[in-house]
C-alpha positions, 0 to 999 in steps of 0.5 A: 576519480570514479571507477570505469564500469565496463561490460556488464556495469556496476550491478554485475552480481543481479546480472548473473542471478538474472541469467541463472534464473533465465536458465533454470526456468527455461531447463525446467520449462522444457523439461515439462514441455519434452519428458513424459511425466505425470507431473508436467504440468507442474514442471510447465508453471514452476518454469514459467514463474521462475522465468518471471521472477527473474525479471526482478533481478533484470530490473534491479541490473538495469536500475542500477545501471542507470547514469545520472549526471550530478548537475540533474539531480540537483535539484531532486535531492534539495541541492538548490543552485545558488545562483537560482535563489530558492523556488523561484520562476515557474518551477517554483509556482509549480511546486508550490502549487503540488505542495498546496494540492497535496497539503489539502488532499491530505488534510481532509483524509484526516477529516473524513477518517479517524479524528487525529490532533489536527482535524477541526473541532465543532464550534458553537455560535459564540465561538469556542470549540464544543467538544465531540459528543462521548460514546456510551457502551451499553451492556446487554442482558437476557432479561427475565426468564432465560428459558423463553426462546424465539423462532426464528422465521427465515426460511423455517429454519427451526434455529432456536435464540434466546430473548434478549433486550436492546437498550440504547442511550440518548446520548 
């Protein structure tokens, strides 16, 4: 037998923490509001976000609170009626649908972004997969005599930088 909640529900510990802010950001939200200190204003706002930040705990309350009878959530949490045989009549086109949609949609994130363990390799013409061209890292060098330096021209800003050389690979 299930305990009966009366008043104030189950959540009763976020109720009164959601009270308690209610009242401390209030107190602190007047104080700005009716003292005559310099700092009012930091009493207005420090107020007004604890006002806000208790309605974390108003939601966490009344979440909390919320009745479900088991016969609704059966099918939510994969407890499948036995009389309905599995996925079957328009729910089931349904969900197969979404599973099919979401399927591709995730799928080609994977193709568009990083290559992952499941993303398609090139074929050829004859068939097989052909493997990715590999990445060459080149390393860059001054070259020559380091005392050569350029100019730069943008907007004369006089900013002196060594020559270097750039080689990049057919690959």
């Amino acid at each position: 037998m299930e305990p009966a909640y009366r008043g104030l529900g189950r959540c009763v510990c976020c109720f009164w923490l959601a009270v308690v802010f209610d009242i401390v950001g209030l107190a602190v939200l007047l104080l700005g509001v009716f003292v005559n200190v310099f700092f009012y204003d930091l009493l207005i706002y420090a107020g007004a976000i604890v006002i806000f930040l208790s309605l974390i705990w108003w939601v966490f309350w009344y979440s909390g609170n919320i009745e479900v009878p088991p016969s609704e959530l059966e099918d939510d949490v994969g407890l499948l009626k036995k009389n309905k045989g599995g996925l079957g009549g328009i729910s089931g086109a349904v969900r197969r649908l979404s599973s099919r949609v979401s399927t591709g949609i995730r799928n080609s994130f994977r193709r568009n972004g990083e290559p992952s363990h499941t993303a398609r390799m090139p074929r050829s013409a004859s068939g097989p997969p052909v493997s990715p061209p590999e990445r060459v890292t080149v390393a860059m060098a001054t070259m020559g005599n380091t005392t050569q330096t350029a100019t730069s021209s943008i907007a004369d800003c006089g900013v002196e930088m060594p020559h270097t050389a750039t080689e990049t690979s057919p690959a």
